[in-house]
C-alpha positions in Angstrom: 80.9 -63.4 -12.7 77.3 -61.7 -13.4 77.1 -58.3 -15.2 74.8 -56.4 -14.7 73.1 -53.6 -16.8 71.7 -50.1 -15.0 69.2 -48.7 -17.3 68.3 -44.7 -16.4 65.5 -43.6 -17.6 65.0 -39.8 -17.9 61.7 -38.4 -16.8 60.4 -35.0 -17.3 60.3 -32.7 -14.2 57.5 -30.6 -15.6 54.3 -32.0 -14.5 50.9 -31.9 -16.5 50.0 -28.5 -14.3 53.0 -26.8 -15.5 52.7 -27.9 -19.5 49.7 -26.6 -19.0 50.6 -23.3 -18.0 53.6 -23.3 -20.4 51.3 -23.9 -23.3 48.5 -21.0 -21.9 51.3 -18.3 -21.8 52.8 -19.5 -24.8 49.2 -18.9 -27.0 49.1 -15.4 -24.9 52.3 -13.9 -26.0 51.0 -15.0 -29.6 47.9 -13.5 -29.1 49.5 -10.1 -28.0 52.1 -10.2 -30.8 49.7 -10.5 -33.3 47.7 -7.4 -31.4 50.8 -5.4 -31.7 51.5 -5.9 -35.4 47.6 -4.7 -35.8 48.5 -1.9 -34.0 51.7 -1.4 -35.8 49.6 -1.5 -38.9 46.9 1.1 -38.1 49.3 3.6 -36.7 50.8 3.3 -40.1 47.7 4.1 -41.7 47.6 7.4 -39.6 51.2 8.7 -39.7 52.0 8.1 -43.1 54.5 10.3 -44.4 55.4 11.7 -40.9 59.3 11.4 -40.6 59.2 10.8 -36.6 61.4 8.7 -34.7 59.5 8.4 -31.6 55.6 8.2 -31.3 54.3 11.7 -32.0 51.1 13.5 -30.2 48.2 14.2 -32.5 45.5 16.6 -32.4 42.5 16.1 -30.3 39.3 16.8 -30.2 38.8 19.3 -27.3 38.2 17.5 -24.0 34.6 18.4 -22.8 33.0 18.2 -27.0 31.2 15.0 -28.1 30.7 13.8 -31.5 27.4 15.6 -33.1 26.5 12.6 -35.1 26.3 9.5 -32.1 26.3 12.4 -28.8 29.0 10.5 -27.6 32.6 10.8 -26.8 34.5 9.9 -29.7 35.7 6.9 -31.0 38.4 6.7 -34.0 37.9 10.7 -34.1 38.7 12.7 -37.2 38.7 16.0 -38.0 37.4 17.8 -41.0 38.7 20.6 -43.5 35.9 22.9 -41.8 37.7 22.3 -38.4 34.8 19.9 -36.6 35.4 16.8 -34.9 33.2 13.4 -35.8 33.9 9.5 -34.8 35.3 7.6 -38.0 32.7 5.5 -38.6 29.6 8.4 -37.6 30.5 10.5 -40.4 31.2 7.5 -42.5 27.6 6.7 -41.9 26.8 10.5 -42.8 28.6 10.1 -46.1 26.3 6.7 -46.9 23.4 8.4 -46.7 24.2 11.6 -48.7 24.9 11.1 -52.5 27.8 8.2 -52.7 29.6 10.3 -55.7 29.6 13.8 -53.8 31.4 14.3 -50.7 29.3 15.1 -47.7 28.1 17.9 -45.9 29.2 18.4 -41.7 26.4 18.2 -40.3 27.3 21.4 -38.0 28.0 23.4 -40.5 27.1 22.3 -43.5 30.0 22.7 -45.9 31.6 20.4 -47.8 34.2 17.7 -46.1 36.6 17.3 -49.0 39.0 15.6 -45.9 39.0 14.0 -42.8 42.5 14.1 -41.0 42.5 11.2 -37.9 43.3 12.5 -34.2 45.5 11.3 -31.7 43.2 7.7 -31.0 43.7 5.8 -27.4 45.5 2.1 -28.0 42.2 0.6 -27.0 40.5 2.2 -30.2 42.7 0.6 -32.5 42.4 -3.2 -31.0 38.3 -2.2 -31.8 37.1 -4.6 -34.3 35.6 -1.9 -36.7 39.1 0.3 -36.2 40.6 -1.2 -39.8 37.9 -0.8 -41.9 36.7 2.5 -40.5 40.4 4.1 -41.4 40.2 2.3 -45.1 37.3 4.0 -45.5 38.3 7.0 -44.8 41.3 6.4 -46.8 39.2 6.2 -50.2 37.0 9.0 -48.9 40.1 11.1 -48.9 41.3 9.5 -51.6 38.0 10.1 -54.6 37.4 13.7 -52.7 40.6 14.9 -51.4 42.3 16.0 -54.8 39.2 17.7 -56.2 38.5 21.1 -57.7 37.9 23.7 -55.1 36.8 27.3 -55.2 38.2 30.6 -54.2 35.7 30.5 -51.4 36.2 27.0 -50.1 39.9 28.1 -50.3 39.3 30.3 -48.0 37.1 29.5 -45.8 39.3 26.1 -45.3 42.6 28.5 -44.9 42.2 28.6 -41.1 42.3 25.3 -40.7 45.4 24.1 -42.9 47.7 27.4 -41.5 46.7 26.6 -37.9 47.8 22.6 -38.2 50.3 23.5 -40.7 52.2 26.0 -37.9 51.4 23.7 -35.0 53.1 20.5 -36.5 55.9 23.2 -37.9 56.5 24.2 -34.1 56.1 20.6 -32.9 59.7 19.4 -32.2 58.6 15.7 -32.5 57.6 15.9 -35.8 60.1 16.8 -39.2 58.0 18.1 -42.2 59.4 16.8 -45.6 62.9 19.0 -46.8 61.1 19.9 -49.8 58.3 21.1 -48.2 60.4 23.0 -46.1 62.4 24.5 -48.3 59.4 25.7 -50.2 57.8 27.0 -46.9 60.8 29.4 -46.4 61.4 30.3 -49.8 57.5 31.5 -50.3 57.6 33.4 -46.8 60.7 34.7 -47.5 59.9 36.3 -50.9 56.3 37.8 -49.2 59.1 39.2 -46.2 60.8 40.9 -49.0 58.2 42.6 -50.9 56.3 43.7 -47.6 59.5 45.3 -46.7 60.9 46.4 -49.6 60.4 50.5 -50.2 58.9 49.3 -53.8 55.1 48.8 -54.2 52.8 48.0 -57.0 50.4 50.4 -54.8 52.5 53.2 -53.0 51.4 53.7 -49.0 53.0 57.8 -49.7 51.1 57.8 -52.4 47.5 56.1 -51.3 48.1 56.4 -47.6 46.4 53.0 -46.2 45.0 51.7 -49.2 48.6 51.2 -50.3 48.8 48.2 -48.0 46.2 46.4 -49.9 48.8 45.1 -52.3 50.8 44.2 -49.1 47.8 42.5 -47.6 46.9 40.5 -50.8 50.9 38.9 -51.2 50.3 37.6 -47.7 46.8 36.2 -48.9 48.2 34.6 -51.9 51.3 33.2 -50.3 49.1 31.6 -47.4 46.8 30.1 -50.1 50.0 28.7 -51.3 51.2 27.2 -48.3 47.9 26.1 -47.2 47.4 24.2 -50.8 51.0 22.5 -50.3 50.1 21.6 -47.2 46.5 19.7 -48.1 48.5 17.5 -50.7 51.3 16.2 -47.6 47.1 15.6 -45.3 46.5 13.7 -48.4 49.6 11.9 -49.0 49.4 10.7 -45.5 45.7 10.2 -45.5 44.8 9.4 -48.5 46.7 6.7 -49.8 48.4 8.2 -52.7 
């Protein structure tokens, strides 16, 4: 009686066409991943500090304006404490060419940028090569500027700006300003409610008809001031890396 032995040998189905494929869409899923933790990365950058559980809407630079440095629509666009709009790496290129230990000057206006807060930037701005570096840079801008002595008069003239993004992101249901923050928000408008209100005056309107609302008018100043101060140090916080 003879015995015999089957032997099965196991082949692999996949031909050299599909391996192939298998292997491409294999190094393409790696190569998006590793575009999605980039982006990941620079949209931390720009919403530091912004307590958000979905993606939130930034500003924008109005839809027909161009950047005045390059004439072209912008790319990475920031805006500055004196309201004007600039690509990233344009007014980057400003501030090398001014003095390296002062900020520099918008070149529409001419006053000082002591900050540069980024705008809502398209996903295909961020896979730009230049798109890190440019927000580092601005980073240490903010960063060695940001925190600086200012005067009454920069104060003020930058008070538009910080009460008009301050109320906008206050009114913005997507974003949650910091409880502190908050908290001293209410309590500083709520003390300005009071005196306004309130019969008692340092200057009395009976007595000094419509100059008696100068001291009225000056509380509301101050406590602005206040809020608009608070509210650079959270710009700074977020975009400045401190």
């Amino acid at each position: 009686m003879v015995k015999t032995t089957s032997v099965f040998v196991l082949t692999d189905p996949t031909g050299p066409q599909e391996k192939a494929q298998t292997q491409s869409h294999r190094v393409t899923e790696r190569k998006r991943e590793r575009e999605r933790e980039k982006e990941r990365g620079l949209k931390n950058l720009i919403y530091r500090g912004v307590e958000t559980e979905t993606e939130i809407e930034m500003e924008r630079p109005p839809d027909n304006d161009c950047c005045s440095v390059c004439h072209e629509d912008f790319t990475l666009p920031f805006q500055a404490n004196c309201s004007h709009w600039f690509c990233g790496e344009c007014i980057m290129r400003v501030w090398d060419h001014s003095a390296a230990l002062q900020p520099c000057k918008c070149p529409i206006c001419r006053r000082l940028i002591t900050l540069l807060v980024p705008g809502d930037m398209p996903p295909q701005h961020l896979h730009l090569p230049q798109a890190t570096q440019v927000l580092r840079n601005v980073e240490a801008y903010n960063t060695r500027f940001g925190g600086g002595p200012r005067s009454l008069i920069q104060r003020l003239q930058d008070l538009p700006f910080f009460t008009r993004r301050l109320f906008r992101e206050f009114m913005d249901p997507q974003r949650t300003l910091p409880l502190i923050f908050r908290a001293r928000m209410f309590f500083a408008m709520a003390m300005s409610a009071i005196y306004v209100l309130s019969p008692v005056d340092i200057i009395p309107e009976g007595i000094f008809g419509l100059a008696g609302f100068l001291d009225d008018a000056l509380i509301l100043v101050v406590v602005f001031l206040h809020l608009a101060a608070l509210y650079r140090s959270l710009l700074l916080y977020r975009h400045g890396g401190t």
